[in-house]
KOLBA-203986 format. One line per field, with one value per residue (C-alpha): residue number from 1; x, y, z. Coordinates in Angstrom, 1 decimal. Layout:
N
nr: c(NUM	...)
east: c(X	...)
north: c(Y	...)
up: c(Z	...)
end
This chain:
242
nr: c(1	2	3	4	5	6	7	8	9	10	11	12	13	14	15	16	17	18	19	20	21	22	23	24	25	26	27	28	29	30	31	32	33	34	35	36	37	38	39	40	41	42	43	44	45	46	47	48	49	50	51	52	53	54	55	56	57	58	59	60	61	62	63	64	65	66	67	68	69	70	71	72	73	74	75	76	77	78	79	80	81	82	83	84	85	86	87	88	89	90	91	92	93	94	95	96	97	98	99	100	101	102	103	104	105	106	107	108	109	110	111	112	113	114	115	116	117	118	119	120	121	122	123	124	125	126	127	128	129	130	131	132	133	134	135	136	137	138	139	140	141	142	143	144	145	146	147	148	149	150	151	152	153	154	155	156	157	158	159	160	161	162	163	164	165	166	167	168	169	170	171	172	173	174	175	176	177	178	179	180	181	182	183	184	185	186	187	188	189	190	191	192	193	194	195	196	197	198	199	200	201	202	203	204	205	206	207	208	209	210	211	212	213	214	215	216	217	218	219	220	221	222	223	224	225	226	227	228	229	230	231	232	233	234	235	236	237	238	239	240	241	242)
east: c(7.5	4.2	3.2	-0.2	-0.4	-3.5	-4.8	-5.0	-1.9	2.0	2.1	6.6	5.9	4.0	6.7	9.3	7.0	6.8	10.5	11.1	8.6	10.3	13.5	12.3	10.6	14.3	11.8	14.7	18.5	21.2	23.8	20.5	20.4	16.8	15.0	16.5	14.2	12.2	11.7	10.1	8.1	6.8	6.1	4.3	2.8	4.4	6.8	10.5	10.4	8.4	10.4	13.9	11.9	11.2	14.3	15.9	13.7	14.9	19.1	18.1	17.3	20.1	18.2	19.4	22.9	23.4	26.3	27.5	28.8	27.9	27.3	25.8	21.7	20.3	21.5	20.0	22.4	23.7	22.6	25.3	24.5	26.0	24.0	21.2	22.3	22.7	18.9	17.7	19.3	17.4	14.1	14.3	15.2	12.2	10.0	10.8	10.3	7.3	5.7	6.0	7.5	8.0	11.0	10.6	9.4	12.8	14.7	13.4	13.6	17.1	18.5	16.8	18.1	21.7	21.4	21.1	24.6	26.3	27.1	28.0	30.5	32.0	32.7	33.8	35.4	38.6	41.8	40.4	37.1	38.5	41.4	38.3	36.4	39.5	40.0	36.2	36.4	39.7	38.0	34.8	37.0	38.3	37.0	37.3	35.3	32.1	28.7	28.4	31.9	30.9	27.6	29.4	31.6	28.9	27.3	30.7	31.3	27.9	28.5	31.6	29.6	27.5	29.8	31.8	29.3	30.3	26.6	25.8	21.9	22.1	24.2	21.7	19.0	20.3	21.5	18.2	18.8	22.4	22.5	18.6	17.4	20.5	21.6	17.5	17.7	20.8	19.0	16.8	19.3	22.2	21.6	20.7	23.4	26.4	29.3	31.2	28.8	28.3	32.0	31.6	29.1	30.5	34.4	32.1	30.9	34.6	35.9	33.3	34.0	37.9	36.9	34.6	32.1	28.5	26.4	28.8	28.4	24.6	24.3	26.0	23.8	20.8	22.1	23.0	19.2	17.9	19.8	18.9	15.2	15.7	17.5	14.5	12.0	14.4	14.7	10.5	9.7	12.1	10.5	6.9	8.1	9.4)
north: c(-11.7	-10.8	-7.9	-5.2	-2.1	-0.1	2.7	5.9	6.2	7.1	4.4	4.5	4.6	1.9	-0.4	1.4	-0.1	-3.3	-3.6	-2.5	-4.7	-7.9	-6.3	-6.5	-9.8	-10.8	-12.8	-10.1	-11.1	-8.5	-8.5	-10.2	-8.5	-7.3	-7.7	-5.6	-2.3	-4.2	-7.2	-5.3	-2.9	-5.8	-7.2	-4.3	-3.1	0.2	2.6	1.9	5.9	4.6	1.8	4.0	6.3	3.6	2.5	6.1	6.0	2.9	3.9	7.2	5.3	2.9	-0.2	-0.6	-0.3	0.1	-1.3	-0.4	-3.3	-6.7	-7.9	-4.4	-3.7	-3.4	-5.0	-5.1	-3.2	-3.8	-0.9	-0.1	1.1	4.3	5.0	3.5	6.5	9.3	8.7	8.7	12.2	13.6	11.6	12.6	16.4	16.6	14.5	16.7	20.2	19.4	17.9	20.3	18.1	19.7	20.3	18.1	15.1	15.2	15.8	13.0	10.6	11.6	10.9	7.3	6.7	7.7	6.4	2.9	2.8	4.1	0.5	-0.6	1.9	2.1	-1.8	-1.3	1.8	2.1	3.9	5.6	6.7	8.0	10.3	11.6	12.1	14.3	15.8	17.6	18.5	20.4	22.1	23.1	24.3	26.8	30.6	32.1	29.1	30.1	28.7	26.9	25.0	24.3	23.1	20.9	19.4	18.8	17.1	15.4	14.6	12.4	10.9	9.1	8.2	6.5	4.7	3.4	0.9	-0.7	-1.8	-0.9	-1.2	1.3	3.8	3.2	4.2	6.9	8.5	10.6	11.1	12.8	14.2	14.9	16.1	17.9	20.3	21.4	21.2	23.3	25.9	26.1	26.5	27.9	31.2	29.8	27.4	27.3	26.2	25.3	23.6	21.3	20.6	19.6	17.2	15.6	15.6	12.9	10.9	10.7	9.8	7.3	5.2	5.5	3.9	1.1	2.6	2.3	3.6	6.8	7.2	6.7	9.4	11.7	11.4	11.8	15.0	16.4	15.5	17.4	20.4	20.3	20.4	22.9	25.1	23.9	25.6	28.9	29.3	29.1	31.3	33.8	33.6	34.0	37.1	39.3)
up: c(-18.0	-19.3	-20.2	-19.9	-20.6	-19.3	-21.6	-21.0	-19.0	-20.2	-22.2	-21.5	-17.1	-17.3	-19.3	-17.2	-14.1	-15.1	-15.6	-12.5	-10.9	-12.6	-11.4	-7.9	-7.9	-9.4	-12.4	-14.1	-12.4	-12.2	-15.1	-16.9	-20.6	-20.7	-24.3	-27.3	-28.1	-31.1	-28.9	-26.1	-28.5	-30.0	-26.9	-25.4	-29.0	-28.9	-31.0	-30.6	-29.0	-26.1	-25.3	-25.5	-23.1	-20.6	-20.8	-20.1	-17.2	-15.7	-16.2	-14.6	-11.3	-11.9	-12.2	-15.9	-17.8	-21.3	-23.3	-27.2	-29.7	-30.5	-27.2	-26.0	-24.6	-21.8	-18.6	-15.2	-12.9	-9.2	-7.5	-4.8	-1.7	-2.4	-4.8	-3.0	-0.3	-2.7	-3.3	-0.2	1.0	-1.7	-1.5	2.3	1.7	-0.5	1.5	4.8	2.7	0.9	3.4	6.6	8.7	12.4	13.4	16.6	14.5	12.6	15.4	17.2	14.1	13.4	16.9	17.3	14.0	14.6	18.4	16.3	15.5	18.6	20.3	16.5	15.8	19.7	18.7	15.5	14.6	13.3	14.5	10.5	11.9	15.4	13.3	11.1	13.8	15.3	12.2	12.4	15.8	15.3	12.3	14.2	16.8	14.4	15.5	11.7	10.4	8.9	9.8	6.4	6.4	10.5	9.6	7.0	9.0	11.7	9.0	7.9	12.2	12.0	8.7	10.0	13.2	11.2	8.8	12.2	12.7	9.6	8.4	4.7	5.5	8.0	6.5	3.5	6.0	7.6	4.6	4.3	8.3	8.1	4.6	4.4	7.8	9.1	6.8	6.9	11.0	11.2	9.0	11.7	14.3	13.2	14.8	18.4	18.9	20.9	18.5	22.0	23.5	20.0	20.1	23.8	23.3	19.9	21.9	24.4	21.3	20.5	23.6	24.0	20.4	21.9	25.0	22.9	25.3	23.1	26.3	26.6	22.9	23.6	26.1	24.6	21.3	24.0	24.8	21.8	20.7	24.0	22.9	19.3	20.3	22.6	19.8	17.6	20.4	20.8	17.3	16.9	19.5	18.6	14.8	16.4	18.7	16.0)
end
């Protein structure tokens, strides 16, 4: 690796960036043991405090481990996807609040997401997934549950969805869709909705990963989108009327 600092900038983001950069071009393997502290402040010509502060930096993103004892430092970490996930929900939270996203953008993005995995999981789900499934829609069913343990098990309902298709890349990906834009989206629409009419149209994505049928799955995603935007428009013009 070679390394340049630029001055003028943090001098411990731009060793934390560099790091990461050899990470990513794997020059920097994972389980690799990354220089000791007085090796890479040395190397960069810095104070042993800057390089412990890149170095914090990196482990607080999970791209680096530390170890104690003789055969302790730094080592490159493997980032699981789950951790990858837990990530992305917030990157995307943040990312949809800060930046004003409509609600009929992240509506629409969420359902062509999650429409992704509906002929993956009706081929692949699990007697597991189907009982979980089950498990959610007896719960939302419930008339003395409140909105925010309904809207978490809506949440919980997709989740599995999602995980039925059995592809850690696109439970990665839709991590920020499911965890990030729902919650925010039934915020919105909480007050409009039809609970029945929810547990209606996510009783047809059930029956559909039963019957390994990814088009009924399909369709019924379609519809649950259709009604989600149309709670999205109810739930703005009511705002703008009073």
């Amino acid at each position: 690796m070679e390394y340049q600092l630029e001055p003028g900038r943090d001098l411990a983001v731009q060793i934390a960036d560099q790091i990461r950069a050899a990470i990513l071009r794997a020059d920097l393997l994972v389980d690799a043991r990354l220089p000791s502290e007085a090796e890479l402040a040395e190397r960069f010509e810095v104070s042993r405090p800057t390089v412990r502060e890149a170095l914090k930096r990196l482990a607080a993103q999970n791209l680096i481990r530390t170890q104690r004892g003789a055969t302790g430092g730094a080592f490159v970490n493997r980032l699981s996807f789950a951790e990858a996930a837990s990530q992305q929900e917030i990157t995307a939270t943040l990312v949809l609040s800060m930046n004003a996203v409509d609600f009929e953008t992240a509506c629409e993005a969420r359902y062509a997401l999650e429409r992704a995995c509906a002929p993956l999981a009706a081929a692949r789900r699990t007697d597991s997934h189907l009982a979980a499934l089950q498990a959610e829609l007896r719960r939302q069913s419930d008339p003395g549950l409140d909105d925010a343990a309904f809207c978490a098990s809506d949440v919980a309902f997709h989740r599995v969805l999602v995980e039925a298709a059995d592809n850690p890349v696109l439970s990665y990906q839709l991590a920020g869709a499911v965890e990030g834009m729902q919650p925010l989206m039934n915020m919105i629409t909480h007050s409009e909705r039809s609970r029945a009419r929810i547990v209606d149209l996510h009783g047809d994505i059930l029956d559909g990963l039963a019957a390994r049928d990814g088009a009924r799955v399909d369709q019924a995603l379609s519809a649950l989108a259709l009604y989600t935007a149309e709670l999205g428009s109810q739930s703005r013009a009511k705002r703008a009327a009073g």
